[in-house]
C-alpha positions in Angstrom: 21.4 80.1 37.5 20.7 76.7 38.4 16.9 76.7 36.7 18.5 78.1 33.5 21.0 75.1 33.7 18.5 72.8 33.9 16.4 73.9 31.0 19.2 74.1 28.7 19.7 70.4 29.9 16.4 69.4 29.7 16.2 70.9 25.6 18.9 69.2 25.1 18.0 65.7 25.9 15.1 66.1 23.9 16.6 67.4 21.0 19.1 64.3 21.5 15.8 61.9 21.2 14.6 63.4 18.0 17.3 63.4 16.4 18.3 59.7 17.9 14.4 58.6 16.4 15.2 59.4 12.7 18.7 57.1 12.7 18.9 53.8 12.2 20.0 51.4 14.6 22.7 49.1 13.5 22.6 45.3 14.9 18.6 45.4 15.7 17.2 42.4 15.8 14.4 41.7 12.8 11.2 40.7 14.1 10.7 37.0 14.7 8.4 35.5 11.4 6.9 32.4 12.8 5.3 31.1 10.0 8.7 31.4 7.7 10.6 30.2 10.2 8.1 27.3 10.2 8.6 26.6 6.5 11.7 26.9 6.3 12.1 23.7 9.0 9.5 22.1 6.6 11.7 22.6 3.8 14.6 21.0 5.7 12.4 18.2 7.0 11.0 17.7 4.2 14.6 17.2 1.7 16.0 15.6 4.6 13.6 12.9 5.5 14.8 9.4 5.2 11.6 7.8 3.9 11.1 4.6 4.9 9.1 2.1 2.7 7.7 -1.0 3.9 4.8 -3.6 2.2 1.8 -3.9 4.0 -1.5 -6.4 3.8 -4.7 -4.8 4.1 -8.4 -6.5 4.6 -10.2 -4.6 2.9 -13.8 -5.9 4.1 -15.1 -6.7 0.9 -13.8 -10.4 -0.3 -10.7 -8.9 -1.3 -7.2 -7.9 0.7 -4.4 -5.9 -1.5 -0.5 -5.5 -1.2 0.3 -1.8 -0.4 3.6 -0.1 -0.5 3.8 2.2 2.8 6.1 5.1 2.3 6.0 7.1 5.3 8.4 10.8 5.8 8.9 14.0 7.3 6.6 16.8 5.1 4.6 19.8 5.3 0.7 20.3 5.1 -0.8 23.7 3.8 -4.1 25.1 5.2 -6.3 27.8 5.1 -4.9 28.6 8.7 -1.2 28.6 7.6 1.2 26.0 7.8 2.1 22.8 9.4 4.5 19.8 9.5 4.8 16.4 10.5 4.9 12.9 9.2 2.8 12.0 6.2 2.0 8.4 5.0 1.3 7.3 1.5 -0.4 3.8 0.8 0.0 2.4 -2.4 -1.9 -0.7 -3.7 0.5 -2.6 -5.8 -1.7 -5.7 -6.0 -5.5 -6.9 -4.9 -6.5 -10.6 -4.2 -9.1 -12.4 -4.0 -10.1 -13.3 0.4 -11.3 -16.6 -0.9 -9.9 -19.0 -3.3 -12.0 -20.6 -6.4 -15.1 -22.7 -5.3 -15.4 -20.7 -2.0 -18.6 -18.5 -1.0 -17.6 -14.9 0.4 -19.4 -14.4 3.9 -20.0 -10.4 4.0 -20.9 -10.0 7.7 -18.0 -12.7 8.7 -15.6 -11.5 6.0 -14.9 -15.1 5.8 -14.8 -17.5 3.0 -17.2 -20.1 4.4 -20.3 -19.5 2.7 -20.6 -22.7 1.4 -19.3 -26.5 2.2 -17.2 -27.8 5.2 -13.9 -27.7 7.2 -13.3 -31.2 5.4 -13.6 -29.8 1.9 -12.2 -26.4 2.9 -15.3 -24.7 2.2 -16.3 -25.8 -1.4 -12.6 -24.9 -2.8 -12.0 -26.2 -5.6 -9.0 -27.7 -8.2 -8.8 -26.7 -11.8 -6.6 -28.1 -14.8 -5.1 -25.1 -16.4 -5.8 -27.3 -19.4 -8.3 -30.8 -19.9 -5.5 -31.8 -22.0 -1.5 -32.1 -21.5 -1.0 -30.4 -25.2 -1.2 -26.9 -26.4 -5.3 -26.8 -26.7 -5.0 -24.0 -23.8 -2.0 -22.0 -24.9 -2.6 -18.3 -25.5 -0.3 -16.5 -28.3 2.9 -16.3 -26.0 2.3 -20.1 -24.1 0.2 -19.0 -21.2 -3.0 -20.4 -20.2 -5.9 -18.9 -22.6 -8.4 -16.6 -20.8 -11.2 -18.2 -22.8 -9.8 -21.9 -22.9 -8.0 -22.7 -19.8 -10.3 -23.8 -17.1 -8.0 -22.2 -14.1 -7.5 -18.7 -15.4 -11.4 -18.4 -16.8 -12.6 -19.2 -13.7 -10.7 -16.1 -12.6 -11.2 -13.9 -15.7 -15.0 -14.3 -15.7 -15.1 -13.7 -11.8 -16.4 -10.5 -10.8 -16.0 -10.0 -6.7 -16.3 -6.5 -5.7 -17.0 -5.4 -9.0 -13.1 -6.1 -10.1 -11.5 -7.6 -12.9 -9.6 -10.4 -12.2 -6.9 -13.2 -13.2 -4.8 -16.1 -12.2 -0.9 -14.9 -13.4 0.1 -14.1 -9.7 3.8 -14.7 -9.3 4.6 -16.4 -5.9 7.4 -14.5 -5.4 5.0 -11.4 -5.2 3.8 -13.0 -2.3 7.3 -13.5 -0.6 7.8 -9.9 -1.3 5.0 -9.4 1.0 4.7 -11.4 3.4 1.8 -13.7 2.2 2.3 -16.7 3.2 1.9 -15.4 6.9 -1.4 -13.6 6.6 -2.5 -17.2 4.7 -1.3 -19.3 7.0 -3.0 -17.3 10.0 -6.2 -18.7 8.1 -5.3 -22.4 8.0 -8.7 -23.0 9.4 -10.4 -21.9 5.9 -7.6 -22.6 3.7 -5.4 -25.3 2.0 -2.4 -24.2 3.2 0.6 -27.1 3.4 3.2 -27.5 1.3 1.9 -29.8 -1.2 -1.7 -27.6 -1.5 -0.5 -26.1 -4.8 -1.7 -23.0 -6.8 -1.4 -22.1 -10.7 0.8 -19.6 -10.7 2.3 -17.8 -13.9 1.9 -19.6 -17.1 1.5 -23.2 -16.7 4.0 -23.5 -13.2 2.4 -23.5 -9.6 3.0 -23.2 -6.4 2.4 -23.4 -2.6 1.5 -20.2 0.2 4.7 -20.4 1.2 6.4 -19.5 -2.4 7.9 -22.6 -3.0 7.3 -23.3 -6.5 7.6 -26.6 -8.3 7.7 -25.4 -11.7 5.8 -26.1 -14.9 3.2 -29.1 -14.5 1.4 -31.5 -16.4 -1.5 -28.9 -17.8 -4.1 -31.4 -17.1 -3.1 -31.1 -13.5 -5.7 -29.9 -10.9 -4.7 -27.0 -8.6 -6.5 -24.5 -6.3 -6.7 -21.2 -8.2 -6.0 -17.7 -5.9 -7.3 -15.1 -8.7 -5.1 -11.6 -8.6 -5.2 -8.1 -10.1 -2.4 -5.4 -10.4 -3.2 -2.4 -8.5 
């Protein structure tokens, strides 16, 4: 009696299981998908980042430093090996200038500016007249200084350091925006670099390193001459 009781128990647990195997099973847990889990916390990094943007100088080792925009915020990065995330950097150049000012030799293996002359003259840097006459002999179409006419913005236009195109309409306030004057007053020792060593700036005004501006001048005035490009 008791063996047949135990095989009917026995058929009946195993029936039980087959039949159990072919149901579903309501409130299982779906497998763990690491990779969309992943980016999906990109995503959300990603449209939730608070960039932060900052202005940054950068030596670029060639005679010339530029003004970058630094935007730096949470993002993902594909690859052949799936995805990632992180933080992600992007450096803009907004402008380029010239290491050394007009006159001055560009030292390669120094990355200096005194190839040529002495501390006394600051290194062969010269002054130009944005015009040799206080009249409008110089003025482009719009009242500027002429590429071709004005000695100051020629000397920049037909300068070709590290195969660039250059000229002399740099806004001092550009400089203020970036933190300039600091980076050119750290080279005091190769530049003129006190408030009354004034630069043409836009048009026919100038300025000192520090971004104080005095305005339009006589055009016959000599300044030094800092040549710029956008970009």
């Amino acid at each position: 009696m008791k063996t047949i009781l135990i095989s009917i128990l026995l058929m009946s647990i195993i029936v039980f299981s087959q039949c159990d195997s072919n149901l579903p099973i309501i409130g299982k847990k779906k497998k763990e998908d690491p990779v969309g889990n992943l980016f999906a916390l990109c995503f959300q990094l990603e449209l939730g980042s608070n960039y932060n943007k900052s202005n940054r100088i950068q030596d670029n080792g060639d005679g010339t430093i530029s003004l970058v925009e630094v935007i730096a915020g949470g993002t993902c990065q594909f690859s052949a090996f799936g995805r990632a995330f992180g933080r992600h950097e992007g450096v803009t150049p907004r402008y380029t200038i010239k290491k050394c000012i007009q006159g001055q030799v560009y030292r390669q293996a120094q990355n200096d500016c005194k190839g040529t002359g002495t501390a006394a003259n600051y290194w062969g840097a010269q002054k130009l007249q944005a015009c040799p006459t206080n009249d409008t002999a110089c003025d482009d179409s719009i009242g500027k200084q002429s590429k071709t006419l004005s000695p100051a913005r020629a000397s920049c236009i037909n300068d070709k350091t590290a195969g660039q195109s250059w000229d002399n309409e740099y806004s001092f306030s550009v400089g203020k925006e970036y933190n300039l004057s600091k980076y050119l007053s750290n080279r005091a020792d190769e530049l003129p670099v006190s408030d009354t060593d004034y630069y043409w700036s836009f048009g026919f005004g100038a300025g000192n390193i520090y971004g104080g501006g005095v305005g339009a001048q006589s055009k016959d005035t000599s300044n030094y001459v800092m040549c710029f490009r956008k970009g």
